[in-house]
N, CA, C and O atoms as CSV, one atom per row, in Angstrom:
chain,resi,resn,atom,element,x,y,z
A,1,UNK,N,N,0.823,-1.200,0.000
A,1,UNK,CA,C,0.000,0.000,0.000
A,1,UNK,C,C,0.867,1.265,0.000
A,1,UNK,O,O,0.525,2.303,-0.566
A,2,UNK,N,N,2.067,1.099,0.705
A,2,UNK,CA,C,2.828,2.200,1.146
A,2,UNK,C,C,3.331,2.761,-0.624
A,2,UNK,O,O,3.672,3.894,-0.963
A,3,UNK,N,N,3.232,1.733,-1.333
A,3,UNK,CA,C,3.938,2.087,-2.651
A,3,UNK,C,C,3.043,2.421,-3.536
A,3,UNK,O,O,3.582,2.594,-4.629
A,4,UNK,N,N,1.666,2.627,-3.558
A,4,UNK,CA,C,1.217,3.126,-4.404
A,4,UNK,C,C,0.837,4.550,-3.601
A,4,UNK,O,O,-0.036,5.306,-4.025
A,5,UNK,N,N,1.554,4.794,-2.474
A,5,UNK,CA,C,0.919,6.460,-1.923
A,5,UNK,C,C,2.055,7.121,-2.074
A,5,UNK,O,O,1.977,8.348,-2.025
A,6,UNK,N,N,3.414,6.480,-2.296
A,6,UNK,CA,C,4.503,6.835,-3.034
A,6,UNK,C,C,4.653,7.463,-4.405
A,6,UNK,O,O,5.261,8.499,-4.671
A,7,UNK,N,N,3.915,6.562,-5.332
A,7,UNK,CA,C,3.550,6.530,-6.504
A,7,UNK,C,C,2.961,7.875,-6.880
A,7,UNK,O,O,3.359,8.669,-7.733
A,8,UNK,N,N,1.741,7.970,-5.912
A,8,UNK,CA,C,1.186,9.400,-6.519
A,8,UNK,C,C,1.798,10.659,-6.262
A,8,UNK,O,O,1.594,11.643,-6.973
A,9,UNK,N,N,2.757,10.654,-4.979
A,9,UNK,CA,C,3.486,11.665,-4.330
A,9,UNK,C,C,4.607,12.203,-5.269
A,9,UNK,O,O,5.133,13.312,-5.356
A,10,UNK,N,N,4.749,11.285,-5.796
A,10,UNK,CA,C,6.274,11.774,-7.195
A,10,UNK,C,C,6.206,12.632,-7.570
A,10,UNK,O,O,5.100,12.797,-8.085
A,11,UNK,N,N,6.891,13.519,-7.652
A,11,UNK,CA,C,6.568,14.669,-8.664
A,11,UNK,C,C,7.847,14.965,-9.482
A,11,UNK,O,O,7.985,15.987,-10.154
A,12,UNK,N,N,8.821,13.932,-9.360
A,12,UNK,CA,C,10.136,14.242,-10.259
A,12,UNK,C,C,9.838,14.160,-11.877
A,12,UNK,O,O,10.780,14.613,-12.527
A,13,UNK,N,N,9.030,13.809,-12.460
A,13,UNK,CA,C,8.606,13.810,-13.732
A,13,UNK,C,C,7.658,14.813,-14.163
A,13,UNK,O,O,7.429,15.148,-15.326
A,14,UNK,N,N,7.172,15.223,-13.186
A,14,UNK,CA,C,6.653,16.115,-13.636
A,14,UNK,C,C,6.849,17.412,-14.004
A,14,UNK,O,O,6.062,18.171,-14.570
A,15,UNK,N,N,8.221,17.643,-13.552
A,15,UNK,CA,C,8.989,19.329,-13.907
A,15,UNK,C,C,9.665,18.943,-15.142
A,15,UNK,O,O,10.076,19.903,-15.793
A,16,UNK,N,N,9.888,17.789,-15.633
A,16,UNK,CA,C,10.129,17.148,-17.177
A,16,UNK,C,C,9.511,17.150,-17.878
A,16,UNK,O,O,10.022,17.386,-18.973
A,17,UNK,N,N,7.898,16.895,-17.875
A,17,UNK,CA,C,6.856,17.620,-18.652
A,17,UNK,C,C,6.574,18.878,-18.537
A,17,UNK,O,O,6.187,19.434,-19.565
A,18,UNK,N,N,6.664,19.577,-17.457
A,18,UNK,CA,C,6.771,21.109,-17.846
A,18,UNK,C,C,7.623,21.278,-18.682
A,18,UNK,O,O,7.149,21.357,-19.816
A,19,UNK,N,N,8.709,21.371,-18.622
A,19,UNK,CA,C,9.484,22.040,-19.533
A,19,UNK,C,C,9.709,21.374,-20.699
A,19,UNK,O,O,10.436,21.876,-21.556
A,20,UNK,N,N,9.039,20.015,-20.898
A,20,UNK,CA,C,8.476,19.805,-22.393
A,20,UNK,C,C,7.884,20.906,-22.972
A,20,UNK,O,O,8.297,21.463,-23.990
A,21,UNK,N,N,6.597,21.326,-22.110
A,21,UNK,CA,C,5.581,22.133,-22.700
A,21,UNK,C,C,5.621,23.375,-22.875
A,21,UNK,O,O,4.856,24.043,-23.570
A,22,UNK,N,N,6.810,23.849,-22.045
A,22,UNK,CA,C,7.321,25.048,-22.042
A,22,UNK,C,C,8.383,25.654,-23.539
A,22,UNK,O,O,8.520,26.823,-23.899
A,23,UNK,N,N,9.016,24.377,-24.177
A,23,UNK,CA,C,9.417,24.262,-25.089
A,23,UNK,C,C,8.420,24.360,-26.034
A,23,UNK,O,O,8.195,25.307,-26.787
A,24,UNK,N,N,7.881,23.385,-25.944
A,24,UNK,CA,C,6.907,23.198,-27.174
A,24,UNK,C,C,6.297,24.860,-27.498
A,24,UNK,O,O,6.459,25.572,-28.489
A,25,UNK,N,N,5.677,25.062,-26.436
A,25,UNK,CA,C,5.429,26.595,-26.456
A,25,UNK,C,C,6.342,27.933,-27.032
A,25,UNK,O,O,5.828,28.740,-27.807
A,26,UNK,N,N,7.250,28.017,-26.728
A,26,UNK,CA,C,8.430,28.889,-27.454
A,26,UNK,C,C,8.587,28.249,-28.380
A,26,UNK,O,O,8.312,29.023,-29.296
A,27,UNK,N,N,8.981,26.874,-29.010
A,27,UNK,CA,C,8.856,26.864,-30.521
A,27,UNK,C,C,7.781,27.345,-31.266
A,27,UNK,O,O,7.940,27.992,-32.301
A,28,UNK,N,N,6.508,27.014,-30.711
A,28,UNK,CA,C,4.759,27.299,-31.755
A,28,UNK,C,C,5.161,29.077,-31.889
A,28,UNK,O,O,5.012,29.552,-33.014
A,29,UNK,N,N,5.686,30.082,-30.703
A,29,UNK,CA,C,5.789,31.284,-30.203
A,29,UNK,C,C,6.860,31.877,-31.454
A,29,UNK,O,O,6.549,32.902,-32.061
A,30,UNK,N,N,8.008,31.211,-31.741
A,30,UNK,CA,C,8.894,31.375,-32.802
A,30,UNK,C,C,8.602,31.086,-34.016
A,30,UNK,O,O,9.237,31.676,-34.889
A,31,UNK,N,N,7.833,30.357,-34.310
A,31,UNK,CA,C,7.855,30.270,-35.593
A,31,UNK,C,C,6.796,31.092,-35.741
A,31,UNK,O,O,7.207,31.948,-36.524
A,32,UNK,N,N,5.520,31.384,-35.419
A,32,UNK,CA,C,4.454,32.805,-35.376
A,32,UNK,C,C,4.981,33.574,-35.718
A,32,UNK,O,O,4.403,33.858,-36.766
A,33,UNK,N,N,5.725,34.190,-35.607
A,33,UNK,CA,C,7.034,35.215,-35.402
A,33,UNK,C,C,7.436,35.359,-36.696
A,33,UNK,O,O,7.238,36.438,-37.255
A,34,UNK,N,N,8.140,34.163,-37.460
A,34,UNK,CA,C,8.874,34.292,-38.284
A,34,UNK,C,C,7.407,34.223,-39.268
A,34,UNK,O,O,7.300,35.265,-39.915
A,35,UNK,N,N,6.504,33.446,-39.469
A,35,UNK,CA,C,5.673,33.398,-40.721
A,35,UNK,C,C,5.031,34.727,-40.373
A,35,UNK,O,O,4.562,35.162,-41.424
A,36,UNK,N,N,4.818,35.492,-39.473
A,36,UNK,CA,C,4.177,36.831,-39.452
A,36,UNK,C,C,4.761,37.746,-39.963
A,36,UNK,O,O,4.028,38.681,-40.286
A,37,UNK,N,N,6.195,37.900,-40.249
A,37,UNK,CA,C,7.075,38.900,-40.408
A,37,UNK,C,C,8.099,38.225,-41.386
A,37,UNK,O,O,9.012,39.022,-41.598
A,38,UNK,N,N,8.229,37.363,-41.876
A,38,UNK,CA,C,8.715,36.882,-42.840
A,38,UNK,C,C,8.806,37.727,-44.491
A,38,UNK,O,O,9.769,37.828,-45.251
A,39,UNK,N,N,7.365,38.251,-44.628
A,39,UNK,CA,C,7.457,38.900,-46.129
A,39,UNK,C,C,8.275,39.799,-45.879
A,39,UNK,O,O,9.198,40.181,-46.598
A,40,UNK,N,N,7.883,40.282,-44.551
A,40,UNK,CA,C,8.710,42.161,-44.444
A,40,UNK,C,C,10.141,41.635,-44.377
A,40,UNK,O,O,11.006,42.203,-45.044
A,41,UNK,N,N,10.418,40.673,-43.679
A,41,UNK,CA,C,12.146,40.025,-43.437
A,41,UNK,C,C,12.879,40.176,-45.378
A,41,UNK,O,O,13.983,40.568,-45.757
A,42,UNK,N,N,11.775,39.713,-46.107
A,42,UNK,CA,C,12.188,39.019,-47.298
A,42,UNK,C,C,12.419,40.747,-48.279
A,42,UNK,O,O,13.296,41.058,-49.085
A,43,UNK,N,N,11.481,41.380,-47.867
A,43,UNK,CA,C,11.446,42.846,-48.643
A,43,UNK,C,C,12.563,43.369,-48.806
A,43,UNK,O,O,13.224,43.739,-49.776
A,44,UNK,N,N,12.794,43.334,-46.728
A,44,UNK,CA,C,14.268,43.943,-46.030
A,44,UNK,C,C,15.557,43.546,-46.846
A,44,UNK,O,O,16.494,44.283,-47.154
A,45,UNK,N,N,15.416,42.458,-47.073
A,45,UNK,CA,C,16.582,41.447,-47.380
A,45,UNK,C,C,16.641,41.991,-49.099
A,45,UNK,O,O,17.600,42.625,-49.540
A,46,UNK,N,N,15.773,41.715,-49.697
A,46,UNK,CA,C,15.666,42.046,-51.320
A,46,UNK,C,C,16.067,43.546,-51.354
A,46,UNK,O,O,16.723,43.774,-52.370
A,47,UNK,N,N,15.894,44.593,-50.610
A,47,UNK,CA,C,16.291,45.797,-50.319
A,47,UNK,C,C,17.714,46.079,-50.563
A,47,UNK,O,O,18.371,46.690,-51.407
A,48,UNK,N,N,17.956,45.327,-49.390
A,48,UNK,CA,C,19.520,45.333,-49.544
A,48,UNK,C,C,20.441,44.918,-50.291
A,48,UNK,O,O,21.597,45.340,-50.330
A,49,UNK,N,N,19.899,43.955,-51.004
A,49,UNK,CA,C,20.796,43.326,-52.299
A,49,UNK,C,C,20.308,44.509,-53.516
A,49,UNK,O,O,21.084,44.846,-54.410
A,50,UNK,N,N,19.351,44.889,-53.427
A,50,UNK,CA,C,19.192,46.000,-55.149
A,50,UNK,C,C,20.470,47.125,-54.647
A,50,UNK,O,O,21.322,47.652,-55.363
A,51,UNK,N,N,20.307,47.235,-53.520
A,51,UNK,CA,C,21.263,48.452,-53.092
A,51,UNK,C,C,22.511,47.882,-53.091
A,51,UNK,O,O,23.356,48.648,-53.555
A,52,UNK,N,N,22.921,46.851,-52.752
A,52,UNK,CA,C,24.306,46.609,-52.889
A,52,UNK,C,C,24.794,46.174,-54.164
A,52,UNK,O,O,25.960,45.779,-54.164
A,53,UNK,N,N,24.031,46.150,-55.495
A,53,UNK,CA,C,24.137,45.516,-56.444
A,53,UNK,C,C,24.199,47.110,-57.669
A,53,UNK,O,O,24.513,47.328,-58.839
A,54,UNK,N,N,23.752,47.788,-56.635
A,54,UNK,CA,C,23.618,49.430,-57.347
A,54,UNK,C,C,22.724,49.822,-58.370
A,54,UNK,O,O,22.896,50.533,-59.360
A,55,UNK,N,N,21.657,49.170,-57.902
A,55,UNK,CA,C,20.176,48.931,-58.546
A,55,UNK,C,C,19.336,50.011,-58.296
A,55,UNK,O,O,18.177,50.002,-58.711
């Protein structure tokens, strides 16, 4: 009996799934990021090559 009141008391796995989810979260958070602002990234970027190309 003593080992299944053990069992539920654990909590060492469970700060291992947090910070699964905490990950998971900043990745979904980063890539938002990049597909939101991506065209303007791509404009920026095409910008700078007409100008360095003396366009």
């Amino acid at each position: 009996m003593n080992h299944f009141i053990r069992l539920f008391k654990e909590e060492e796995g469970q700060a291992l799934t947090e910070y699964g989810l905490l990950v998971g979260l900043i990745a979904v958070a980063c890539i938002a990021v990049i597909v939101a602002i991506g065209p303007e990234l791509e404009r920026l970027f095409r910008d700078i090559l007409n100008a360095l190309r003396g366009a």
